[in-house]
N, C-alpha and C positions, 0 to 999 in steps of 0.2 A: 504494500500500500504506500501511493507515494504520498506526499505533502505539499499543499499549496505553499509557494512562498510567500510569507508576512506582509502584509497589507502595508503601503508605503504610509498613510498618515500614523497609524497606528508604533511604528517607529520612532517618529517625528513627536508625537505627544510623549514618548515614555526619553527619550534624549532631552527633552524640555524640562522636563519635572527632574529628570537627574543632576543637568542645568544648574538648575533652581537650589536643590537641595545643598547641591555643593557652593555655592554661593551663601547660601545660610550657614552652613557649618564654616564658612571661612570667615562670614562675619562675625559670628560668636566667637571664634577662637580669639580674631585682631581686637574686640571688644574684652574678652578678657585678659590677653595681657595687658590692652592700655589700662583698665582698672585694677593690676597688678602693678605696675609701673607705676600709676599715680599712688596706690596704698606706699608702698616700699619708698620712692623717693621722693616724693611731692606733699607727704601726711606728716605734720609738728606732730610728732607722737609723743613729746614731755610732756606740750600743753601750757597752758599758763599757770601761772603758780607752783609746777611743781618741784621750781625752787626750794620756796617757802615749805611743799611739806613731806619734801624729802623722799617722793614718788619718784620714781624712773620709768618709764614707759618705751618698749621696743620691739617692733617687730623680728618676728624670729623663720627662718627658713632650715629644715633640713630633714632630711632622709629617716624613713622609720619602718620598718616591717614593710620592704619593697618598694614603698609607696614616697612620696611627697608629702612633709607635714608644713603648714604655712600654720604661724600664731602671732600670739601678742604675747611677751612676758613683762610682769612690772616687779620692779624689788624697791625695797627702802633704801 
């Protein structure tokens, strides 16, 4: 039994939407490193006052069970 060949729009719709998708996953990725970029070098992470009350505030980066661990750590 043989097979008809693929209907030409039918192609053209499912290339479109592939398109698409990949467009979206490239904006979300350039959207979260720029909101990674801005956290890590563009964010006062002291803050005001924490001078005066002896808070330190810093973001922290690094490796844990495989995986990427991104935080905040604050000490006296």
């Amino acid at each position: 039994m043989s097979r008809a060949p693929p209907r030409r729009g039918t192609n053209d719709g499912a290339s479109r939407r592939e398109v698409r998708t990949d467009v979206l996953i490239a904006s979300t990725a350039v959207l979260g490193v720029a909101t990674a970029v801005v956290g890590v070098f563009f964010t006062e992470w002291s803050g005001r006052g924490s001078e005066r009350s002896g808070l330190r505030t810093a973001p922290s980066l690094g490796l844990r069970d495989g995986g990427l661990q991104v935080g905040v750590v604050r000490s006296f």
